[in-house]
N, CA and C atoms as a LAMMPS dump frame, in Angstrom:
ITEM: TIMESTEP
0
ITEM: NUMBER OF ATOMS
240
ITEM: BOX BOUNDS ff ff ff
-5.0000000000000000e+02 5.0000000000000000e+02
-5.0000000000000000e+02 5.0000000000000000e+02
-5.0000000000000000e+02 5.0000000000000000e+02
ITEM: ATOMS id mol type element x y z
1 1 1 N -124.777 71.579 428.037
2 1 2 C -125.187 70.397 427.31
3 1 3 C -126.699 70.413 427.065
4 2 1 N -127.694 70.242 427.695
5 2 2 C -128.912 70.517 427.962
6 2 3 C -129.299 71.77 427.118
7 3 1 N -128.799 73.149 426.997
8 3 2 C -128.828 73.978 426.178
9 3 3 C -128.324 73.358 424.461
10 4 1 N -128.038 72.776 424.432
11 4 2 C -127.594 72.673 422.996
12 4 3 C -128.674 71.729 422.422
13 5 1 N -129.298 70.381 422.671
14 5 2 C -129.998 69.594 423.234
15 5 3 C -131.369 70.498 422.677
16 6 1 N -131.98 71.564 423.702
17 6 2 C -133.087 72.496 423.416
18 6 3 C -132.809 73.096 421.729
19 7 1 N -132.185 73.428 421.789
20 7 2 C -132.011 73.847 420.333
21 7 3 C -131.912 73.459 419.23
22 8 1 N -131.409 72.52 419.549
23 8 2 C -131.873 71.153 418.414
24 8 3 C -133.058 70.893 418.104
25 9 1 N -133.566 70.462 419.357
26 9 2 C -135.196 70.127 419.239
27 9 3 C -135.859 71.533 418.477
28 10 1 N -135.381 72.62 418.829
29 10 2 C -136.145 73.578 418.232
30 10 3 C -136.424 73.775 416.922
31 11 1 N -134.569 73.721 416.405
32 11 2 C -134.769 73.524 415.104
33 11 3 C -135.093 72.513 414.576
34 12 1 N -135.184 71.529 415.122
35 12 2 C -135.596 69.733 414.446
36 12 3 C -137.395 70.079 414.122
37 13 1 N -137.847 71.087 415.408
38 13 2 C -139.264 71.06 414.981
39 13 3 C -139.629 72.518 414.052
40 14 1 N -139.22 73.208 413.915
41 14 2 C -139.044 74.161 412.982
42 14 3 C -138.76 73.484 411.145
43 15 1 N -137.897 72.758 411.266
44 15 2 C -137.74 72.137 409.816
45 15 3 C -138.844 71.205 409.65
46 16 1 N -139.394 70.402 410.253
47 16 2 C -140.781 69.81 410.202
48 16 3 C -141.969 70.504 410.038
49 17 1 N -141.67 71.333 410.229
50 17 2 C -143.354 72.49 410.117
51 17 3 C -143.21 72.95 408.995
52 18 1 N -141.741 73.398 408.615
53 18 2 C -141.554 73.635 407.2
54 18 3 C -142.367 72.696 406.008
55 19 1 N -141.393 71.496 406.524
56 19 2 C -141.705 70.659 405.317
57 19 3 C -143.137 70.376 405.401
58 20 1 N -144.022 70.086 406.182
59 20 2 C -145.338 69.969 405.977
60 20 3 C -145.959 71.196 405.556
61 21 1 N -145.563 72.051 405.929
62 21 2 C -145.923 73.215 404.83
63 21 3 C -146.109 73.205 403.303
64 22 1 N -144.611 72.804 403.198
65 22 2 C -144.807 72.641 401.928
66 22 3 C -144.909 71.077 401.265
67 23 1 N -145.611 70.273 402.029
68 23 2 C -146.451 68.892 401.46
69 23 3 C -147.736 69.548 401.387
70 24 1 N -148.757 70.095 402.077
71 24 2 C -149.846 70.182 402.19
72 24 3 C -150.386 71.745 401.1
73 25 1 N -150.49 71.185 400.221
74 25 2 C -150.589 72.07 399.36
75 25 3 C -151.851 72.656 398.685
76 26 1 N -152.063 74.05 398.532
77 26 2 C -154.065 74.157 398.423
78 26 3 C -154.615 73.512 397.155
79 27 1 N -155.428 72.676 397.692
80 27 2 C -156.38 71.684 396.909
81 27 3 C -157.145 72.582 396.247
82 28 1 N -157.706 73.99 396.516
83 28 2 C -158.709 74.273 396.283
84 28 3 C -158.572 74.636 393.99
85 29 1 N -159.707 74.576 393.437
86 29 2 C -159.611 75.691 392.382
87 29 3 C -159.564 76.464 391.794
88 30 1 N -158.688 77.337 391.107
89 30 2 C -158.681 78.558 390.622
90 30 3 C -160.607 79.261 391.149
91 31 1 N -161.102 78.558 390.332
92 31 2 C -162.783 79.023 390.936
93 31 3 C -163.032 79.297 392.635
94 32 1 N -162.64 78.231 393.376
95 32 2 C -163.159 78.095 394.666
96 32 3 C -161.724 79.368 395.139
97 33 1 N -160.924 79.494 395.23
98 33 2 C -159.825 80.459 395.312
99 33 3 C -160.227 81.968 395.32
100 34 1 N -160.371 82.315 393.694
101 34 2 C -161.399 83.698 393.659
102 34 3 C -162.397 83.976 394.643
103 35 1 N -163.492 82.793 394.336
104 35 2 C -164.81 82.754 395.107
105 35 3 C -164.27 83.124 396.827
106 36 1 N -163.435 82.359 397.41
107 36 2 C -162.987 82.854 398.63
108 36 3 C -162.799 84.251 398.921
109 37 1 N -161.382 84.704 397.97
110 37 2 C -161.126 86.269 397.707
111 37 3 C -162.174 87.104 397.764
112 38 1 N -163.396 87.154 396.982
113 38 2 C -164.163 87.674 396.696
114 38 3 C -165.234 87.996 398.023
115 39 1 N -165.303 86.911 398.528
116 39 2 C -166.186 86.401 399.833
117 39 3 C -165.214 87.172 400.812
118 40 1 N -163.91 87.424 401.02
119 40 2 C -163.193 87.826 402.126
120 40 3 C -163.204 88.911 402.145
121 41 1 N -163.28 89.837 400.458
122 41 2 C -163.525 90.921 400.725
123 41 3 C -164.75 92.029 400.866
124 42 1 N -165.964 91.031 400.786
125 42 2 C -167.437 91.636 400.709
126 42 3 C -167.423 91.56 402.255
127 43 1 N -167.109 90.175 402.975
128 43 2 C -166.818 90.393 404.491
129 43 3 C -166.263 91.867 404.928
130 44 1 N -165.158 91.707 404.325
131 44 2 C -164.463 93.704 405.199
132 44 3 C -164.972 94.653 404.834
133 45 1 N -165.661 94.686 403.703
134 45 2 C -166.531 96.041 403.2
135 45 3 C -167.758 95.695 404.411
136 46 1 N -168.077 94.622 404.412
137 46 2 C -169.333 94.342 405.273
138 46 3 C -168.907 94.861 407.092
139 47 1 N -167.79 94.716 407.307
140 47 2 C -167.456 94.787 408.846
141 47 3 C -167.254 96.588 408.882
142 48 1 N -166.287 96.899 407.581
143 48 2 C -166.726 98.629 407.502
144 48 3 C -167.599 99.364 407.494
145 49 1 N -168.734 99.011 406.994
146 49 2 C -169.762 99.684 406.656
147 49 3 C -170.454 99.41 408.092
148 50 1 N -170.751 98.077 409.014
149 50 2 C -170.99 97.738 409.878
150 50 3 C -170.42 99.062 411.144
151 51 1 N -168.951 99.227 411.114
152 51 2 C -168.641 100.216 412.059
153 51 3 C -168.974 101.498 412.014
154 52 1 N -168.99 102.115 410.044
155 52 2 C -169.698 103.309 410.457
156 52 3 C -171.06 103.719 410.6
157 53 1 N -171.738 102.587 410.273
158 53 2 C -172.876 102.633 411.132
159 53 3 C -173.597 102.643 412.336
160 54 1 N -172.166 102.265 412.985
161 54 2 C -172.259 102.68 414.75
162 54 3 C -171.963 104 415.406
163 55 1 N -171.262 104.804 414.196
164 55 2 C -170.901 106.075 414.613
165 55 3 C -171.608 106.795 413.575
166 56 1 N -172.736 106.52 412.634
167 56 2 C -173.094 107.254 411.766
168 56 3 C -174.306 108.234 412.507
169 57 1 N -174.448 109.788 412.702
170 57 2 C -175.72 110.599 413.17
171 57 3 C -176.244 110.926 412.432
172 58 1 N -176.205 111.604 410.915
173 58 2 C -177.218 111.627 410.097
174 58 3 C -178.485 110.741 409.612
175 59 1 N -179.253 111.125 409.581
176 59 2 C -180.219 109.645 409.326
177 59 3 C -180.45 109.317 407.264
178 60 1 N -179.545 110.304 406.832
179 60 2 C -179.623 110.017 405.385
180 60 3 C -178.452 109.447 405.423
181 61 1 N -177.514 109.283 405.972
182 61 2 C -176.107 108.725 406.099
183 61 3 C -176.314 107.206 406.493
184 62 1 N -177.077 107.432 407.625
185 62 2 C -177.589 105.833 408.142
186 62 3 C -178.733 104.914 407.344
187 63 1 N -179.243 105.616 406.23
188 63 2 C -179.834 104.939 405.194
189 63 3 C -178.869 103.922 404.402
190 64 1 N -178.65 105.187 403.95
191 64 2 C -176.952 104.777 402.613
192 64 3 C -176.417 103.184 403.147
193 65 1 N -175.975 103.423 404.621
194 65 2 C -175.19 102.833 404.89
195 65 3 C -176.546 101.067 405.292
196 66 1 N -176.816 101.42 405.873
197 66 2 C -178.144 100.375 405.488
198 66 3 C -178.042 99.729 404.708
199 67 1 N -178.143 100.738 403.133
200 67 2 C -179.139 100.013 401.912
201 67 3 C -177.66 99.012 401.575
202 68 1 N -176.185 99.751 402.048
203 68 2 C -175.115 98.946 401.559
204 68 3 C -175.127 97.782 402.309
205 69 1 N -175.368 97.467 403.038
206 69 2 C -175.265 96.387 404.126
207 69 3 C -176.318 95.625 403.561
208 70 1 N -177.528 96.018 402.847
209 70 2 C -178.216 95.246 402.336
210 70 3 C -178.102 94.522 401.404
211 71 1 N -177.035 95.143 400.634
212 71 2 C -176.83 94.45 399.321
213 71 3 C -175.168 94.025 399.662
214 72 1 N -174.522 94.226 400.419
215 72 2 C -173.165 93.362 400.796
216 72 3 C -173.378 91.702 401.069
217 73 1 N -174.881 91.938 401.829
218 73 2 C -175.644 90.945 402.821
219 73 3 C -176.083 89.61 401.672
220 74 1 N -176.95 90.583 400.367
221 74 2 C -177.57 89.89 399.512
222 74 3 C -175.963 89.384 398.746
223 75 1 N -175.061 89.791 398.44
224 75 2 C -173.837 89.32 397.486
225 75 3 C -173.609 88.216 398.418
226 76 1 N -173.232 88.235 399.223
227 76 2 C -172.897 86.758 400.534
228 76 3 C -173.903 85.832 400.28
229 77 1 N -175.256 85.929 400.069
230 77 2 C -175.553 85.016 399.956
231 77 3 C -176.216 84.334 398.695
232 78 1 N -175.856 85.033 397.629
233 78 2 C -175.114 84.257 396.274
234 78 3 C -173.889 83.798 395.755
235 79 1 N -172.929 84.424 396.303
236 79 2 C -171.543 83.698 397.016
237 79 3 C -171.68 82.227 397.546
238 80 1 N -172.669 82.16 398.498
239 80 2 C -172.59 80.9 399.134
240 80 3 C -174.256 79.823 398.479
């Protein structure tokens, strides 16, 4: 009894998460949307370039990777 009971509740709160799912719907604008995208992915180029610069030994390699971080750095903050 108690087992059947749990499962209910489970699914009772499972269909509720649903539906507020789909009430709460993104406000944002086509503009602010992109602008995110865009921003999420200068972030991962930024966190890549970030790692091989921890393993980079050349010092013309560790320029490169620099000057990119410099200008990943500068796009972020015309983004924002």
């Amino acid at each position: 009894m108690s087992r059947g009971w749990e499962s209910k509740d489970v699914e009772s709160r499972q269909e509720e998460a649903l539906a507020r799912r789909d009430v709460q719907k993104d406000t944002r604008t086509p503009e602010e949307i992109e602008r995110d995208q865009k921003r999420q992915s200068i972030l991962l180029s930024r966190q890549r370039v970030l790692n091989d610069l921890e393993r980079a030994t050349h010092p013309r390699y560790k320029k490169q990777l620099q000057e990119s971080l410099k200008f990943l750095n500068q796009q972020l903050d015309d983004i924002d």
